[in-house]
ZAZADO-236958 format. One line per 10 residues: number of its first residue (from 1); their letters; for each residue x, y, z of N, C-alpha, C. Coordinates in steps of 0.05 Angstrom, whole numbers. Layout:
ZAZADO-236958
NUM) A) X,Y,Z,X,Y,Z,X,Y,Z; ...;
This chain:
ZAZADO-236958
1) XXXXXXXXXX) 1911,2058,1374,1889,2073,1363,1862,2062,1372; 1866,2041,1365,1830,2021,1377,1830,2033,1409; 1852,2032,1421,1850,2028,1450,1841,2066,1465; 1843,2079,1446,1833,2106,1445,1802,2120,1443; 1798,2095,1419,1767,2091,1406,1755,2089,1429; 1765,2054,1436,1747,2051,1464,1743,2067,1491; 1758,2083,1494,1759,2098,1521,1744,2122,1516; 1742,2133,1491,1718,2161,1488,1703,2145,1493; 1684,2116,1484,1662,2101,1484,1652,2110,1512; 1665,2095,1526,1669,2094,1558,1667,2112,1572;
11) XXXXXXXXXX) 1682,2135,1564,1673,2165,1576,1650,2173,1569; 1638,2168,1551,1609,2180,1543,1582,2162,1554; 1584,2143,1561,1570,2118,1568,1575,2136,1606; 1592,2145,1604,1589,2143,1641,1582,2168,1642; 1585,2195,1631,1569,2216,1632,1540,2209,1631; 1531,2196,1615,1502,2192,1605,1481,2179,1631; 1503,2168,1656,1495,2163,1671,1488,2171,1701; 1508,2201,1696,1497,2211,1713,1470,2228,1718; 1458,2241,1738,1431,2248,1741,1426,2274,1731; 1437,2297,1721,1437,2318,1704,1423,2305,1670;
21) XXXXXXXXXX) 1436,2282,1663,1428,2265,1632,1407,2257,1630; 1387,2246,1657,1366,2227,1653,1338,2246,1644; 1325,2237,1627,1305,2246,1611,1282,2258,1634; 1271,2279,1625,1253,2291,1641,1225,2268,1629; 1197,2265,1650,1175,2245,1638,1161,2270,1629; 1156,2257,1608,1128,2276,1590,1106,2281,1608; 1098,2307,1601,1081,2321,1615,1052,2314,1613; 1037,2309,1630,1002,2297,1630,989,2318,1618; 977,2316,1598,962,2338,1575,941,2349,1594; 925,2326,1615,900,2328,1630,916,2358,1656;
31) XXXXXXXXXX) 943,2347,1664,949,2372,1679,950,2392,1669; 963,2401,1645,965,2426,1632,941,2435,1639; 916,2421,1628,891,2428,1614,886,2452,1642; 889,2441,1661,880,2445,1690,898,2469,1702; 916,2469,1690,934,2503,1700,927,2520,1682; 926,2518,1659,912,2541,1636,880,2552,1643; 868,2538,1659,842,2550,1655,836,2558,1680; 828,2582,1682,818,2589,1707,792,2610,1713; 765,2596,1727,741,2614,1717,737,2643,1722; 738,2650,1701,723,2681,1695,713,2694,1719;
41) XXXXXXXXXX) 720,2711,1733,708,2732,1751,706,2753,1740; 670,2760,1741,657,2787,1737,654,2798,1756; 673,2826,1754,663,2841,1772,641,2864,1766; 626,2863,1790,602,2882,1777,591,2901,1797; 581,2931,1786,569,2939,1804,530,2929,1810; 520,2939,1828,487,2939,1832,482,2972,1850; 454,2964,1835,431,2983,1856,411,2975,1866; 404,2981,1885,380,2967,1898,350,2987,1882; 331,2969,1867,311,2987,1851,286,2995,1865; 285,3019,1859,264,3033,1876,246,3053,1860;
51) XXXXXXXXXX) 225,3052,1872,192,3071,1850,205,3111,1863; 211,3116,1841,220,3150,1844,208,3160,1822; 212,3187,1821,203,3210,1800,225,3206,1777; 217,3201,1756,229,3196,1741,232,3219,1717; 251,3239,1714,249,3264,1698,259,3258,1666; 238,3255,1661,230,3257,1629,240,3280,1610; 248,3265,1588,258,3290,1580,257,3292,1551; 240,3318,1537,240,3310,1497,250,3330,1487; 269,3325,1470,288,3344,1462,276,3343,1430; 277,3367,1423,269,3373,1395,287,3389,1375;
61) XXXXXXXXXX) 283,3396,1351,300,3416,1335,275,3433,1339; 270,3455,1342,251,3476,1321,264,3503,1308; 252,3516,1300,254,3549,1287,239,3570,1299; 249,3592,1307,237,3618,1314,226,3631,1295; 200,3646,1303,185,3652,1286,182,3689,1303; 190,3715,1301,169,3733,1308,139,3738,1321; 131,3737,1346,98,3730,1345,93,3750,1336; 101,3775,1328,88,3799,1309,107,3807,1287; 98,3799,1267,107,3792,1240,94,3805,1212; 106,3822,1193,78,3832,1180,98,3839,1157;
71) XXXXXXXXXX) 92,3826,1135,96,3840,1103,82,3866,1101; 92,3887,1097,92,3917,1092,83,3924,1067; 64,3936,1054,63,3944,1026,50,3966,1028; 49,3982,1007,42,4006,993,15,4008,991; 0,4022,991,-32,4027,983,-35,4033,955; -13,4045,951,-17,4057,925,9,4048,911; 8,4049,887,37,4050,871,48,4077,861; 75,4080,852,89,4109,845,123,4094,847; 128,4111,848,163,4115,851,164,4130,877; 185,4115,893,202,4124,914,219,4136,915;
81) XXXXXXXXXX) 211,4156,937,227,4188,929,246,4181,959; 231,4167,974,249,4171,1008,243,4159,1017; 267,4126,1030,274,4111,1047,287,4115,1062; 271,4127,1090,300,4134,1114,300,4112,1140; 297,4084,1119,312,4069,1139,325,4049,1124; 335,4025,1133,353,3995,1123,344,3977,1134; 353,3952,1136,351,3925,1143,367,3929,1173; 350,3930,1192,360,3924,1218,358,3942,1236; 341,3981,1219,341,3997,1232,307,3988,1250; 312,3998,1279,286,3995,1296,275,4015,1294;
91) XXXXXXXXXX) 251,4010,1285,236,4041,1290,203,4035,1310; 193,4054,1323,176,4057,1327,139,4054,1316; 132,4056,1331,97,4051,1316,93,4082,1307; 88,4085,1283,69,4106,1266,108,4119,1248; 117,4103,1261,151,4115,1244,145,4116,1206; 154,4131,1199,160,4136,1178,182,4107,1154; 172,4094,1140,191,4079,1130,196,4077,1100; 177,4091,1082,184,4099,1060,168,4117,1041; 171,4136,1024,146,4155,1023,149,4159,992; 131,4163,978,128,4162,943,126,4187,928;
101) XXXXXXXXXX) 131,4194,904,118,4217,897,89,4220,895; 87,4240,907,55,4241,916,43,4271,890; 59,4277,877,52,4305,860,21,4292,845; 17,4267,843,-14,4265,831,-32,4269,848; -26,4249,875,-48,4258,887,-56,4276,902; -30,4298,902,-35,4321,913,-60,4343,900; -53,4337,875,-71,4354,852,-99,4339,857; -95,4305,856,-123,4286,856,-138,4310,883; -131,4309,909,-133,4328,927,-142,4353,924; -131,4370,908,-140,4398,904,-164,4396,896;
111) XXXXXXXXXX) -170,4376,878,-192,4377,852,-218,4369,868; -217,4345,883,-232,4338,901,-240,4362,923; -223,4379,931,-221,4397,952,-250,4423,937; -244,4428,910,-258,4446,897,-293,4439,891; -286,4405,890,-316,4397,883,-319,4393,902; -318,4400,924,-322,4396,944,-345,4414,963; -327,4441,954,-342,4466,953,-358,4469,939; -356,4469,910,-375,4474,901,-401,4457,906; -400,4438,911,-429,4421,914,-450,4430,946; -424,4441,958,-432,4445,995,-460,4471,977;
121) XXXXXXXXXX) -447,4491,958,-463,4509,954,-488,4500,947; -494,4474,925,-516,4473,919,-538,4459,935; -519,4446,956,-535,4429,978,-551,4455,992; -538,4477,999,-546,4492,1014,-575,4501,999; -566,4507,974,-588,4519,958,-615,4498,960; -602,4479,958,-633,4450,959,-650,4458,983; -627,4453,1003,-645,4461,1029,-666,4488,1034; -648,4507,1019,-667,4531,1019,-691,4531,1001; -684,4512,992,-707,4518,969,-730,4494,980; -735,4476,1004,-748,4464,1016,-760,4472,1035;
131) XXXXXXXXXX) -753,4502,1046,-758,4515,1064,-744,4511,1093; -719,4505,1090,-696,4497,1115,-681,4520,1116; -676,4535,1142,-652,4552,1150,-620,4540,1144; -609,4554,1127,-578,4537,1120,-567,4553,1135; -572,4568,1155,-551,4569,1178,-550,4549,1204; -578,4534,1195,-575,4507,1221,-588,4482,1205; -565,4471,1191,-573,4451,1182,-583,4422,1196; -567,4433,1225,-576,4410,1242,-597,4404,1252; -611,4424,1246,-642,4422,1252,-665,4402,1227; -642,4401,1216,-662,4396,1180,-663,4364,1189;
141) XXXXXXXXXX) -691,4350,1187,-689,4323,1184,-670,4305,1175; -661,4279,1180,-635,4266,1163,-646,4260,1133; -672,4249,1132,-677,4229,1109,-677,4266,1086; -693,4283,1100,-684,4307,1084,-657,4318,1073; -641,4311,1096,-610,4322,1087,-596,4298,1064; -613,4276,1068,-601,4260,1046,-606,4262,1025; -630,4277,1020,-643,4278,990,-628,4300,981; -624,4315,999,-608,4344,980,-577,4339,980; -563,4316,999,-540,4309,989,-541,4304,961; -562,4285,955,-563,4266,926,-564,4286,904;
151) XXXXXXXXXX) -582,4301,911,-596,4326,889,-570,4339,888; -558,4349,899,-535,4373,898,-505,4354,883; -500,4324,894,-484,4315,885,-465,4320,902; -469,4327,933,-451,4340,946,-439,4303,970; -462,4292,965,-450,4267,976,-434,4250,964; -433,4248,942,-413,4240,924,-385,4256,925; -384,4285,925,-357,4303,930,-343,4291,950; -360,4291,982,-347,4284,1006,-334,4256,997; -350,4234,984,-334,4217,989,-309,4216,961; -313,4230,946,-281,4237,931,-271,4247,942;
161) XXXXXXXXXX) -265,4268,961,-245,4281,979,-237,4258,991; -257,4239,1011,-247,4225,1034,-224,4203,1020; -231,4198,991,-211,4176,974,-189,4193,970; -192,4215,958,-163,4232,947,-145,4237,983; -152,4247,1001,-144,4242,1029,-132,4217,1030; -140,4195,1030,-138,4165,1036,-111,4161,1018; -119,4166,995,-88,4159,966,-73,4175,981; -76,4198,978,-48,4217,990,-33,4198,1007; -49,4196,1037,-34,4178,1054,-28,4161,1050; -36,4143,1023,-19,4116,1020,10,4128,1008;
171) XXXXXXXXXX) 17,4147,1002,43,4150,995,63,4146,1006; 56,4143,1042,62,4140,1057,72,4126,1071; 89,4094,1074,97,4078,1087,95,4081,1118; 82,4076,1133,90,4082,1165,88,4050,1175; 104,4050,1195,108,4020,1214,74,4016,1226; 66,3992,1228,36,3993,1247,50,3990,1273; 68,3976,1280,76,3971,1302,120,3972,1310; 122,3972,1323,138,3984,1340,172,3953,1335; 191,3946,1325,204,3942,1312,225,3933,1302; 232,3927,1264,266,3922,1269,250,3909,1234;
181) XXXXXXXXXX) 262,3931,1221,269,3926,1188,278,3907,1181; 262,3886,1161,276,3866,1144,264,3864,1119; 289,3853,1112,282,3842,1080,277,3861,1065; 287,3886,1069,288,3916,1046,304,3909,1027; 285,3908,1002,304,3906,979,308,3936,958; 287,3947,953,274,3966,944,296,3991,941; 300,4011,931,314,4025,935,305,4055,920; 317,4074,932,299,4106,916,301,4104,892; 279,4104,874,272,4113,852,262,4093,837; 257,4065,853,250,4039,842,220,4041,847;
191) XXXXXXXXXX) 202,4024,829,169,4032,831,165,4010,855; 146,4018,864,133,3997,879,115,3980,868; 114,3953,868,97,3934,857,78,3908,861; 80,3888,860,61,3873,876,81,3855,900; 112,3860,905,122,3850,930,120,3868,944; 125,3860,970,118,3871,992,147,3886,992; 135,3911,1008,162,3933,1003,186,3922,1029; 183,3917,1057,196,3905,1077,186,3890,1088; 189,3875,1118,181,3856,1134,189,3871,1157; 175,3879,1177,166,3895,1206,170,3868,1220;
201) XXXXXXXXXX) 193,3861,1233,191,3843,1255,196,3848,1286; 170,3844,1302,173,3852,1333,189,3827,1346; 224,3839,1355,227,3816,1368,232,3817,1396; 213,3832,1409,208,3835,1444,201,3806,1448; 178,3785,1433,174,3760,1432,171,3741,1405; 183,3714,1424,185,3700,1393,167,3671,1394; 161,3662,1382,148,3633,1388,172,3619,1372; 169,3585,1368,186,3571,1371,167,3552,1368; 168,3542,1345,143,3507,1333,165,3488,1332; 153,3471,1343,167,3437,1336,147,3413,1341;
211) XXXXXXXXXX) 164,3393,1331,146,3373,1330,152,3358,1351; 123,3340,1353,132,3322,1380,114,3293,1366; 123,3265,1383,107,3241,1370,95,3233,1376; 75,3229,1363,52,3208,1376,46,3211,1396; 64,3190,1404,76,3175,1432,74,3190,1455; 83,3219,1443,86,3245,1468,63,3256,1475; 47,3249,1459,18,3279,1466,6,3278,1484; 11,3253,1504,4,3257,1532,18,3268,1549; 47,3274,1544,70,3285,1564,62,3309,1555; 52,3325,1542,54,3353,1533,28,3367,1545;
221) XXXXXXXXXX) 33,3397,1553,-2,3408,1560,11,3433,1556; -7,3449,1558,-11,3484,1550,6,3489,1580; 16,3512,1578,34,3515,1594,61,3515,1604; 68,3484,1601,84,3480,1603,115,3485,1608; 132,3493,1622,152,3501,1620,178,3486,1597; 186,3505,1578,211,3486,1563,241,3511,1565; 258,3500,1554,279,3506,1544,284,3505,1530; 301,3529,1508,309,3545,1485,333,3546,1486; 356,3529,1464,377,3542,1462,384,3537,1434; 398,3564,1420,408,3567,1398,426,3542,1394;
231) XXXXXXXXXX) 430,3532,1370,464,3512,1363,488,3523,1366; 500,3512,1380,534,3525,1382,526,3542,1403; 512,3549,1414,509,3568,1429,504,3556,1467; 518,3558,1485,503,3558,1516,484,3569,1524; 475,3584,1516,449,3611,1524,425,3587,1524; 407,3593,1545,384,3583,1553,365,3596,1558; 347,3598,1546,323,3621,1545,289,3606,1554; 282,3602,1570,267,3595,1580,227,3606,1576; 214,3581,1574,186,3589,1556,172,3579,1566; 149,3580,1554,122,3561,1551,101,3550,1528;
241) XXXXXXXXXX) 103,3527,1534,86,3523,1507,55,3542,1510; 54,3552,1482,28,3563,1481,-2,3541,1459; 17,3532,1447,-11,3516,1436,2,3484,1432; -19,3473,1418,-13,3447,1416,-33,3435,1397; -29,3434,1376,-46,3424,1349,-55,3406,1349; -84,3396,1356,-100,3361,1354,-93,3356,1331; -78,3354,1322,-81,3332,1292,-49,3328,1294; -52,3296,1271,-27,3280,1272,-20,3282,1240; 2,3297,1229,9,3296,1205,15,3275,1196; 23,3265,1173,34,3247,1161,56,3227,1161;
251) XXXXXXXXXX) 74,3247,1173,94,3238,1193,89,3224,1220; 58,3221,1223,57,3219,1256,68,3238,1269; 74,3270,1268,75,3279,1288,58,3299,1288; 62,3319,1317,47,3329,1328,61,3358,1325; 48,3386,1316,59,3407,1315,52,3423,1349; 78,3435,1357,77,3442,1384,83,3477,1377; 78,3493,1392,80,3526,1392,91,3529,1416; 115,3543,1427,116,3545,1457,134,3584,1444; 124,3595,1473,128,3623,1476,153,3627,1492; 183,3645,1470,194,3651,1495,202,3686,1491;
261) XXXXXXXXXX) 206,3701,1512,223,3722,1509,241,3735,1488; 246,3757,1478,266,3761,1452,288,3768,1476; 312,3767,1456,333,3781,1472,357,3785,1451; 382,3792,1461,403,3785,1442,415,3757,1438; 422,3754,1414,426,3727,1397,409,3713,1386; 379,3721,1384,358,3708,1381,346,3723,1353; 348,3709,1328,337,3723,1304,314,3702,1295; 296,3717,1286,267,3707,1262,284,3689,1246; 272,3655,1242,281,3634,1230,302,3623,1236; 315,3630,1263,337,3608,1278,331,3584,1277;
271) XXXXXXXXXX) 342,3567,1279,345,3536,1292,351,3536,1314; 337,3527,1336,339,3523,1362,344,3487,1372; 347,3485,1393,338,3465,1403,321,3466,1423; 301,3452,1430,281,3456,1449,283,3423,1464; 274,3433,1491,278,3416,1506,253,3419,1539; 235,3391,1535,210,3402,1552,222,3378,1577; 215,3389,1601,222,3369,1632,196,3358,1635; 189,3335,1646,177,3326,1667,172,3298,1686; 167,3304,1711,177,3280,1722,148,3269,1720; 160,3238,1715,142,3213,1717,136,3200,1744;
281) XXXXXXXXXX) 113,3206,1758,117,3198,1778,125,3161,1783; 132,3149,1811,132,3117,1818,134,3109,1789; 160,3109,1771,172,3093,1752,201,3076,1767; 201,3054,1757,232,3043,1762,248,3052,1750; 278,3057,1753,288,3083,1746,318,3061,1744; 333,3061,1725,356,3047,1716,373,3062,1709; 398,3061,1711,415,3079,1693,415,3068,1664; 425,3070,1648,424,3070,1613,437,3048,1609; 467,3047,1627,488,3026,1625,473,3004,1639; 452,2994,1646,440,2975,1666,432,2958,1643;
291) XXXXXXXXXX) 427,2972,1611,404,2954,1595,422,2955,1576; 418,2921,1566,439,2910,1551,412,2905,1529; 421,2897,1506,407,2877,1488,421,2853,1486; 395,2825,1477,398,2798,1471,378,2789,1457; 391,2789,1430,379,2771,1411,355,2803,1406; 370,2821,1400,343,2846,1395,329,2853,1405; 328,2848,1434,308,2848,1459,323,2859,1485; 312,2879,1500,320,2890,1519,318,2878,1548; 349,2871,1556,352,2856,1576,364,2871,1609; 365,2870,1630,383,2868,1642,390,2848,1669;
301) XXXXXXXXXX) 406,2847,1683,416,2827,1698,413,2835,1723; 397,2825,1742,393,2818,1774,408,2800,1783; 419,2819,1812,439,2801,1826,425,2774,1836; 424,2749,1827,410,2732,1844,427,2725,1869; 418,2704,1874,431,2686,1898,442,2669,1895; 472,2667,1915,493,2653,1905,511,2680,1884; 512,2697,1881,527,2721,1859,525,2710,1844; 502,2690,1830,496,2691,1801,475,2720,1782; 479,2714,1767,470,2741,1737,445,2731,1735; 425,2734,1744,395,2734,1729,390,2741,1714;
311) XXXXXXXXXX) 374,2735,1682,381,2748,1661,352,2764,1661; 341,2780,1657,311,2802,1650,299,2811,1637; 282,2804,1618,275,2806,1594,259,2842,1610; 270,2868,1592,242,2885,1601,233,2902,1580; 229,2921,1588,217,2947,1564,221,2974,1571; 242,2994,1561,241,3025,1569,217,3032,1557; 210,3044,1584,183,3063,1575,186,3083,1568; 210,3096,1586,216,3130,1578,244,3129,1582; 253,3154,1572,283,3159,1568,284,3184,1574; 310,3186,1587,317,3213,1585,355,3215,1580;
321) XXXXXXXXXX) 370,3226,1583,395,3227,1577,416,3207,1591; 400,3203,1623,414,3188,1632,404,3160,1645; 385,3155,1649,367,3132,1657,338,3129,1634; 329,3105,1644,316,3094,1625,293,3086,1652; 271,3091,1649,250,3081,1665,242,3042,1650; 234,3028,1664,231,3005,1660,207,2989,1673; 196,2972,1663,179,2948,1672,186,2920,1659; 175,2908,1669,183,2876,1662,169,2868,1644; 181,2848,1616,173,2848,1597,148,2816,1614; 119,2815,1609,113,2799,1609,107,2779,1601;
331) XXXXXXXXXX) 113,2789,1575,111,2762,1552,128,2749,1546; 146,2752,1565,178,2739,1572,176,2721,1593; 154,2731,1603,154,2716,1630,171,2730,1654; 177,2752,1656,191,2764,1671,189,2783,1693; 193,2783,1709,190,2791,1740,207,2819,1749; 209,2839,1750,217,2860,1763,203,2876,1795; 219,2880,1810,202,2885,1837,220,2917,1842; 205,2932,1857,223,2945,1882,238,2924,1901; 259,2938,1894,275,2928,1926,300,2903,1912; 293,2896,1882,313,2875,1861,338,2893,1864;
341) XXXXXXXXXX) 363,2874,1867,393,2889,1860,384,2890,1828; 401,2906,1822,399,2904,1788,441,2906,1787; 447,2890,1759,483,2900,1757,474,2927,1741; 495,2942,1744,495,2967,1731,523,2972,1710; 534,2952,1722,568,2954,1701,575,2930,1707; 597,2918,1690,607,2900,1679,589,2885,1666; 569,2884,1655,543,2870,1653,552,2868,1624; 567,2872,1602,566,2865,1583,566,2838,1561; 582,2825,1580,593,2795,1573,577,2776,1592; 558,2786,1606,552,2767,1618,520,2743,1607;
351) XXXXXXXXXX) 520,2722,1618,502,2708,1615,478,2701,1634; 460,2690,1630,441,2681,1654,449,2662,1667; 452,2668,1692,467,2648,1711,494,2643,1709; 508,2666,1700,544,2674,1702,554,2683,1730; 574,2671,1739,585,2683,1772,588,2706,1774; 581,2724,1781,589,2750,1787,597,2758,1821; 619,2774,1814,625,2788,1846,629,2814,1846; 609,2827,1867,613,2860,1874,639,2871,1876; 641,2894,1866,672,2908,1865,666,2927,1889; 690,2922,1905,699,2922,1922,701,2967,1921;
């Protein structure tokens, strides 16, 4: 049994000595360190920067307004006997749009019509009795014909006729101008009162107010070409500003008027968007993705020398959707030229004086 013991001993002692058993040496922490790390390559694009026209661009909300616009009312009051139109019918200039019972002042009319005559008789009589032919009154002095208006009472008649005439026709609703019904609430047999009976809106043309800042009232002038488009909508309707208000509201801004065309899809009190062009002449001109922030301050990165990241303190002057005009911030101490690479991508992670390499 012992002599059994000893011979596993023996067998295990001589395995242990062959070269499959011998212990691997611990690994140098300093080598590891040295396979795990390996430096960061940024790849990045550039542009070479150059003084171009730089197209400016201010986009606004505004509202359409009618440029011929007019609350409608009555001359007179009564009850409405006849509305022969609705909300949305177009009518013409001198059109008919709602008409009243007129049975008072038809009579007011007659009555006037009678004193009317009768006074013509006594005028005539004045005259004759001054020694004037009343078959040619035109011959009779004026300051004379006025005294026998007064005396006869016949100048007073004319102008009651010319009022009872005048009422009649206010019974009358007619369009002043040429069209498209709103805001009829009114209906036959309802009085007319101190609201306005409809709203006459011309929409052959519309104006379109918005605000602009401060900042803008030098980019803006009379004239101007902009763009008009409804929300949700593609349609582009194309204008011009017509005015431009010297004064700065409270808000700091500036109220703008621009003129465009009516057409279909275009109603009184839309929401638009408005949108004015113009190029800035010899600005440095960046794409958007070029300007990073650091530390709350607008930066971006020049290819230096050696493919290091130059870091750039600057300032957007102007914006538009896709580039950003720029100068060098000086109070940074900072240098921008024509003819600087600038990175335009990968630029996010990078630092001042980080390796960078052009993508290929």
């Amino acid at each position: 049994m012992e002599l059994k013991k000893i011979a596993w001993v023996a067998a295990l002692a001589a395995l242990c000595l062959l070269p499959g058993c011998k212990q691997k040496p611990a690994a140098d922490p300093e080598d590891e360190s040295k396979l795990a790390y390996a430096p960061e390559v940024n790849e990045v694009e550039v542009i070479t920067l150059k003084r171009e026209a730089f197209p400016m661009q201010l986009v606004a909300n505004g509202k359409l307004a009618a440029a011929q616009r007019s609350a409608l009312y009555f001359r007179e009051s009564g009850q409405i006997v006849d509305i022969p139109v609705q909300n949305g019918t177009a009518v013409g200039r001198g059109a008919v749009l709602a008409r009243l019972d007129d049975t008072e002042q038809q009579a007011a009319l007659e009555t006037a019509r009678i004193d009317l005559a009768r006074t013509r008789l006594e005028y005539l009589d004045v005259l004759a009795g001054l020694g004037y032919a009343v078959a040619d009154t035109a011959s009779v002095p004026a300051e004379v014909r006025d005294l026998a208006g007064i005396r006869s009472g016949y100048t007073a008649a004319r102008n009651s006729y010319a009022k009872a005439q005048r009422a009649l026709a206010g019974t009358v609703l007619r369009a002043p101008f040429g069209g498209k019904v709103a805001d009829l609430q009114l209906k036959r047999w309802d009085r007319t009162g101190s609201e306005p009976f409809c709203t006459l809106i011309s929409d052959g043309t519309y104006d379109v107010t918005f605000s602009a800042l401060e900042s803008e009232y030098g980019f803006l002038e009379r004239g101007q070409s902009v763009r008009v488009s409804p929300f949700g909508s593609e349609r582009t309707v194309s204008g011009r500003i017509k005015s431009i208000n010297p004064t700065i509201d409270k808000n700091g801004q500036i109220a703008v008027t621009a003129t465009i065309p009516g057409g279909a899809g275009l109603l009184d009190g839309m929401n638009v968007k408005v949108t004015v062009d113009k190029d800035m002449p010899a600005q440095l001109v960046v794409p958007k993705s070029a300007v990073v922030i650091r530390d709350g301050l607008e930066v971006l990165f020049r290819y230096g020398e050696g493919g290091k990241a130059e870091w750039v303190y600057v300032h957007t002057v102007r914006a538009n959707s896709e580039s950003y005009a720029v100068t060098a911030n000086t109070d940074r101490g900072a240098t921008l030229e024509e003819g600087d690479r600038v990175i335009v991508s990968g630029n996010l992670n990078l630092a001042d004086g980080s390796k960078v390499v052009l993508k290929q």
